[in-house]
MILUM-241737 format. One line per field, with one value per atom (N, C-alpha, C, O): x, y, z; residue number from 1; residue in three letters. Coordinates in steps of 0.05 Angstrom, whole numbers. Each point is the difference from the previous one (the first is absolute). Layout:
N
x c(X / ...) $
y c(Y / ...) $
z c(Z / ...) $
n c(NUM / ...) $
res c(ALA / ...) $
***
This chain:
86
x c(2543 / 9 / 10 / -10 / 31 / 17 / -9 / 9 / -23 / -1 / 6 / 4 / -6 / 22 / -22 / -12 / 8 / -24 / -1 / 20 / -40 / 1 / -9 / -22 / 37 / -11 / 9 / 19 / -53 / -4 / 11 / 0 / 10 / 11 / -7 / -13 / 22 / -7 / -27 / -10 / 3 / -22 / -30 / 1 / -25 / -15 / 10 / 20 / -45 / 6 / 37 / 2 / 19 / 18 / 15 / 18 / -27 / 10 / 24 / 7 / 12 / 26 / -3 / -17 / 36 / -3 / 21 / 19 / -18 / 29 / -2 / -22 / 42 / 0 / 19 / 24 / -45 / 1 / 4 / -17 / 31 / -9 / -9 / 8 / -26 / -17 / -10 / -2 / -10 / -19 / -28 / -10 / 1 / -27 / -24 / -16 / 18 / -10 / -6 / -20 / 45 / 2 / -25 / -11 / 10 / -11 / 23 / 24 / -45 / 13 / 15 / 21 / -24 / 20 / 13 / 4 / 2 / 3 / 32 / 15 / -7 / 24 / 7 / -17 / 39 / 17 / 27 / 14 / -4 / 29 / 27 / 18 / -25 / 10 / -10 / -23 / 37 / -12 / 21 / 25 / -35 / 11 / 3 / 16 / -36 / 4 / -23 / -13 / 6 / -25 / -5 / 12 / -42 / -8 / -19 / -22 / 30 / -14 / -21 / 3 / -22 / -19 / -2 / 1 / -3 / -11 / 31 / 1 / 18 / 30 / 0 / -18 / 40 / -2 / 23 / 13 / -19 / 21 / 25 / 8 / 14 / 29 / 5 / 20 / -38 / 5 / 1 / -13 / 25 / -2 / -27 / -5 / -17 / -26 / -6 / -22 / 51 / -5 / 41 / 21 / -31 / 35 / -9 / -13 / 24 / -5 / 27 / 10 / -1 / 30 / -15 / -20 / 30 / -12 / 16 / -11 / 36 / 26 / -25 / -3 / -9 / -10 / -32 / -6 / -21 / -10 / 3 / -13 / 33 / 3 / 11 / -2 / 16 / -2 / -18 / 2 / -27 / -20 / -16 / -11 / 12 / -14 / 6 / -14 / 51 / 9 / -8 / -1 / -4 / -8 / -32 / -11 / 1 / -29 / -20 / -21 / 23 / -9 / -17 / 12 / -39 / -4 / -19 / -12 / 23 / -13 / -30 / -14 / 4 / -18 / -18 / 16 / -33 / 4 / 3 / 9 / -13 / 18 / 23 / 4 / 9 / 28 / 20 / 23 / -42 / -1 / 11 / 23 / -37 / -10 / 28 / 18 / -18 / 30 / 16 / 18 / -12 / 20 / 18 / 22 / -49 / 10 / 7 / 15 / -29 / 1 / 31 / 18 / -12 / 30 / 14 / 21 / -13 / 15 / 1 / 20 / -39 / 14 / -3 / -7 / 9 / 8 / 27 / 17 / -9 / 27 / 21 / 25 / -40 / 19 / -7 / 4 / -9 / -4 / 23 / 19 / -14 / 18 / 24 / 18 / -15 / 33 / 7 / 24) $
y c(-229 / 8 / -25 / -22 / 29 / -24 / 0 / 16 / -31 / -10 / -26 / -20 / 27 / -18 / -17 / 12 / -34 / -16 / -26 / -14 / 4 / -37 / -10 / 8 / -35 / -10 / -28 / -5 / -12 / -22 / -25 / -7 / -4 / -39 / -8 / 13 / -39 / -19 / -14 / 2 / -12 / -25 / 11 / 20 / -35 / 10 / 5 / -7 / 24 / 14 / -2 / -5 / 7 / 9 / 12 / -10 / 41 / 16 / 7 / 3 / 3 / 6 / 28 / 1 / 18 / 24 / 5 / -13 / 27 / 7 / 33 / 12 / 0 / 18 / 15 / -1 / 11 / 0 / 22 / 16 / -7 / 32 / -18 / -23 / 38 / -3 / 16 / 19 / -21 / 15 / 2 / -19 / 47 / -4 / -19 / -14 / 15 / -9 / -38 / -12 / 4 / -29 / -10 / 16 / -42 / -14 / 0 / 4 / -11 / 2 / -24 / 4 / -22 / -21 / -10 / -23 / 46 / -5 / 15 / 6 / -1 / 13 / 11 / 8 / 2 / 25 / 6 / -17 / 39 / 18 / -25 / -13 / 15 / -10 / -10 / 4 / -16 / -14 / 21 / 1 / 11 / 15 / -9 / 9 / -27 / -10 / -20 / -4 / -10 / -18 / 4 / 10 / -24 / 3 / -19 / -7 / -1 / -31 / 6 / 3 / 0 / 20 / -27 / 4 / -31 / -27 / -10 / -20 / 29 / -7 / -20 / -1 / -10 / -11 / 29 / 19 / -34 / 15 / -6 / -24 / 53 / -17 / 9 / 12 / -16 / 5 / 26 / 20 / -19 / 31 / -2 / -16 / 44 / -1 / 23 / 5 / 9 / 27 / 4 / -2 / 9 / 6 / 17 / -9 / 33 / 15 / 15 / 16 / -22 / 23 / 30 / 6 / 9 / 30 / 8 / 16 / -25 / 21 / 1 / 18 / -41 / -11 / 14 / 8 / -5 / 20 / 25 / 11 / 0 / 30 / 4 / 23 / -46 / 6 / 12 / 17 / -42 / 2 / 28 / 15 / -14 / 18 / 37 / 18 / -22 / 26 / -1 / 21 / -44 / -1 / 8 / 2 / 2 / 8 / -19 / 5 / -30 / -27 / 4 / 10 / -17 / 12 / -30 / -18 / 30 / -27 / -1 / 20 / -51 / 0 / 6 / 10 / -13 / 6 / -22 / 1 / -25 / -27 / 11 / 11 / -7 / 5 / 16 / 0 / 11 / 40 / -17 / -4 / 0 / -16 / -12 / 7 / -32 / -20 / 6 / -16 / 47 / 10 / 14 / -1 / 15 / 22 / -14 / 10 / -39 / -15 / -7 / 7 / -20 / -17 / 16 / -12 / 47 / 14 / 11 / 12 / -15 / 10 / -28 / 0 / -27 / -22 / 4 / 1 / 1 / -3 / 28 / 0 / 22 / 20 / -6 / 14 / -27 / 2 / -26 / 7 / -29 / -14 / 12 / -8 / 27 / 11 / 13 / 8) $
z c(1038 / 26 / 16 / -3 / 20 / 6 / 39 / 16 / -12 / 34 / 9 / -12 / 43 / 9 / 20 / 18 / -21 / 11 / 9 / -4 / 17 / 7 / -14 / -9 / 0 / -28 / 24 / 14 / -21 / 26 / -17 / -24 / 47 / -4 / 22 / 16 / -12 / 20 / -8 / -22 / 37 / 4 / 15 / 14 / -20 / 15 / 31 / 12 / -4 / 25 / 7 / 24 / -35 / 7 / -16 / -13 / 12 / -22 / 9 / 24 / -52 / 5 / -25 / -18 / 24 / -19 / -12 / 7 / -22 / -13 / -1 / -5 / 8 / -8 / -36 / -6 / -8 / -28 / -9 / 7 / -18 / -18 / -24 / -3 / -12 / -28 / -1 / 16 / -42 / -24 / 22 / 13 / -15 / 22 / -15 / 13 / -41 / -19 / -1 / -8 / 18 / -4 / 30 / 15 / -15 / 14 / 36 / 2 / 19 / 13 / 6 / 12 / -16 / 0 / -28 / -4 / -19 / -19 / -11 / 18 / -43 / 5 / 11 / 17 / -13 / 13 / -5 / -10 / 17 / -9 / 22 / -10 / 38 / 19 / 24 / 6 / 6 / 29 / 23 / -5 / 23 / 13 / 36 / 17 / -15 / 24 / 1 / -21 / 46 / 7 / 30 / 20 / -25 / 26 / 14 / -9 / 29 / 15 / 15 / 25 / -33 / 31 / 19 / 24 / -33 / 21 / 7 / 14 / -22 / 13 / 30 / 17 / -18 / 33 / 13 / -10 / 42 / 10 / -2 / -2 / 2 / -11 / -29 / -6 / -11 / -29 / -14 / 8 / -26 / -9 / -19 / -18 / 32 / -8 / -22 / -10 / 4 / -17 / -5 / 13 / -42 / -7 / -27 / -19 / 21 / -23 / -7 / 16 / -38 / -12 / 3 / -13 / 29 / 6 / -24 / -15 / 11 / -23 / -35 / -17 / 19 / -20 / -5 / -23 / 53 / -1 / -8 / -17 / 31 / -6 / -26 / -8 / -11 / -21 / -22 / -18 / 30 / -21 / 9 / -15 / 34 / 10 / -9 / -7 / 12 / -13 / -34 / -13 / 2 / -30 / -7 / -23 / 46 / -5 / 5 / -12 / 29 / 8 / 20 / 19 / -14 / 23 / 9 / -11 / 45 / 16 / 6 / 3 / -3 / 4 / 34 / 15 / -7 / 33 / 14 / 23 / -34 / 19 / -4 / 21 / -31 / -15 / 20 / 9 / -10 / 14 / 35 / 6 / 6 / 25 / 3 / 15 / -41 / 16 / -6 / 4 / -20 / -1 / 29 / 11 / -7 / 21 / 28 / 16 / -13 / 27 / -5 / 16 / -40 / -4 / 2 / 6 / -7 / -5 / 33 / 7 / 10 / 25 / 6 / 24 / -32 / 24 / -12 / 18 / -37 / -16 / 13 / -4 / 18 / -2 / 52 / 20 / -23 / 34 / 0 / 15 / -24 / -10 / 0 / 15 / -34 / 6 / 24 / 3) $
n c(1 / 1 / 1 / 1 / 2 / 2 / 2 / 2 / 3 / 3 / 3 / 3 / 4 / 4 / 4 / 4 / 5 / 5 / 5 / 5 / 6 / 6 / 6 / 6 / 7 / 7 / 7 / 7 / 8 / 8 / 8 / 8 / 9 / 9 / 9 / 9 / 10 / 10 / 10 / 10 / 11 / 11 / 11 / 11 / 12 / 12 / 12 / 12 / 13 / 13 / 13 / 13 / 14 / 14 / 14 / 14 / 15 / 15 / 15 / 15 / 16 / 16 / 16 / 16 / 17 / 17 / 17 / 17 / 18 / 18 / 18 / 18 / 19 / 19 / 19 / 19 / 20 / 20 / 20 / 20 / 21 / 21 / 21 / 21 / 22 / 22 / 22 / 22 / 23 / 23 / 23 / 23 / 24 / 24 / 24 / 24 / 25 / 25 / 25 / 25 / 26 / 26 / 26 / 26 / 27 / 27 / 27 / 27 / 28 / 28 / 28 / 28 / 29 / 29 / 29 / 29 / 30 / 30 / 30 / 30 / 31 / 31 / 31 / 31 / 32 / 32 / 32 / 32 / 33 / 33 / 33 / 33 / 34 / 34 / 34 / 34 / 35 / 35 / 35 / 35 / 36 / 36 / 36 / 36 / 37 / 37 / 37 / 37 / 38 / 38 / 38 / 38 / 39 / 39 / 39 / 39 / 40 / 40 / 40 / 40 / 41 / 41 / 41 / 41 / 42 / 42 / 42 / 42 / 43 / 43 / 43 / 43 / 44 / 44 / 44 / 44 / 45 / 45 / 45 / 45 / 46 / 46 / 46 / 46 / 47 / 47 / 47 / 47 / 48 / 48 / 48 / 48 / 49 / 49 / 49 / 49 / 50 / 50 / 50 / 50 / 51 / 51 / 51 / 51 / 52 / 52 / 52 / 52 / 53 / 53 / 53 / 53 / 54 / 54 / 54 / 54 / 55 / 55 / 55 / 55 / 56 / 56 / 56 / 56 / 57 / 57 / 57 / 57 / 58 / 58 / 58 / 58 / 59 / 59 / 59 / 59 / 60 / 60 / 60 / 60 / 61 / 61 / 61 / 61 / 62 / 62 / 62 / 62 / 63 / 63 / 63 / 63 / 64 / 64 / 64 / 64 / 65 / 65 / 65 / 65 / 66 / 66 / 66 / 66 / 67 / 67 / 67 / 67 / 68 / 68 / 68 / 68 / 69 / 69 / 69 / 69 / 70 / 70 / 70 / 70 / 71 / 71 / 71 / 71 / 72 / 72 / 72 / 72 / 73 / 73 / 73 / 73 / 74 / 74 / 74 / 74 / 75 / 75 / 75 / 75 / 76 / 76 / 76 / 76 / 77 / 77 / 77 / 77 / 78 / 78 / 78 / 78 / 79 / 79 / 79 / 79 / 80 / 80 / 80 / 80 / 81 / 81 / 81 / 81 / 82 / 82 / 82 / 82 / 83 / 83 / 83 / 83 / 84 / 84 / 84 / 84 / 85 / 85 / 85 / 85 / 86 / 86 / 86 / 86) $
res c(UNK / UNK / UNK / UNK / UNK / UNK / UNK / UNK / UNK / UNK / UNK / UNK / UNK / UNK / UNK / UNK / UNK / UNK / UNK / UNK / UNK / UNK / UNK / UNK / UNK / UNK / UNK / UNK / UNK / UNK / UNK / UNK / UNK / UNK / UNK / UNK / UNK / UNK / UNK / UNK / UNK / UNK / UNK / UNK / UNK / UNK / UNK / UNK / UNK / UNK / UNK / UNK / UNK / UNK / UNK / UNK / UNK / UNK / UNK / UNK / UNK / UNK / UNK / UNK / UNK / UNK / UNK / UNK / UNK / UNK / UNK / UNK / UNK / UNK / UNK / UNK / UNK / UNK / UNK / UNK / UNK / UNK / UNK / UNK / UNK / UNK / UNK / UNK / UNK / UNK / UNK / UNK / UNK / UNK / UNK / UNK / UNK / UNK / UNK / UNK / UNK / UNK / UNK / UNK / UNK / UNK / UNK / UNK / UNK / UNK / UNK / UNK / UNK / UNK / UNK / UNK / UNK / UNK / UNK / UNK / UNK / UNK / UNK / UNK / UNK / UNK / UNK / UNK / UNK / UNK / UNK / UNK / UNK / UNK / UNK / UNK / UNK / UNK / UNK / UNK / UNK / UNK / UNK / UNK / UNK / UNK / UNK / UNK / UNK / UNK / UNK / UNK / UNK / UNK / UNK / UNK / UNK / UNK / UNK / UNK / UNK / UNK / UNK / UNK / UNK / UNK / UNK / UNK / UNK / UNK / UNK / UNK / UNK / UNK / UNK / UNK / UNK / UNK / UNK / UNK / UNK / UNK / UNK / UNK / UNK / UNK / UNK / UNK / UNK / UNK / UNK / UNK / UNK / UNK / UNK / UNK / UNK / UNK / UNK / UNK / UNK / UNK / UNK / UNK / UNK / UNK / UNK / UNK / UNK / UNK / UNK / UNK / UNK / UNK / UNK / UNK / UNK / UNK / UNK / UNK / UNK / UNK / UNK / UNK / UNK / UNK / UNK / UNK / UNK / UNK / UNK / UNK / UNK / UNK / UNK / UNK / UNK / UNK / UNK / UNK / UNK / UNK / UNK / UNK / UNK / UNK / UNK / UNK / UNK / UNK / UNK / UNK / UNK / UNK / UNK / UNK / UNK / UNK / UNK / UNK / UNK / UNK / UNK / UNK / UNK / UNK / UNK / UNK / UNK / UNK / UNK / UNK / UNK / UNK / UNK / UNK / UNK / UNK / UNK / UNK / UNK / UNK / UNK / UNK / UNK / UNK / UNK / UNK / UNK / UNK / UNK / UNK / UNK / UNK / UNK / UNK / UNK / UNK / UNK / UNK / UNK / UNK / UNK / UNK / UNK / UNK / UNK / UNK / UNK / UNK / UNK / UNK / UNK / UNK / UNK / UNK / UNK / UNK / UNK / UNK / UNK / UNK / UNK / UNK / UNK / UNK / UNK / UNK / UNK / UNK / UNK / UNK / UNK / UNK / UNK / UNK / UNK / UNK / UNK / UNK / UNK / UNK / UNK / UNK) $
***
């Protein structure tokens, strides 16, 4: 089964995330299908703190991919900062 999840980088105390589809199977910071976006939770101000290809979610997603509930969360936030934007 294919989900779409945070798979962690960065340095102590300053985690940086990625956002991944993979195997639910693999490790969480271990392979994966793609990188679909990232996410800065300790960002400064000014910087872009979240960037996710939505064209690229809903792919996996129409393929039977399903999000995890962080996932779930910075999805739905990025999709109305992204749609109050236009």
């Amino acid at each position: 089964m294919v989900v779409i999840r945070l798979a962690r980088g960065g340095s102590k105390k300053r985690p940086f995330y990625n956002l991944v589809a993979t195997d639910s199977r693999n490790r969480r910071d271990g392979r994966f299908i793609e990188r679909v976006g990232f996410y800065n939770p300790v960002g400064s101000e000014g910087t872009e703190n979240l960037r996710i290809a939505m064209d690229r979610v809903k792919h996996w997603t129409d393929s039977g991919a399903q999000l995890s509930p962080a996932v779930e969360r910075l999805v739905k936030s990025y999709s109305q900062k992204v749609s109050a934007a236009a």
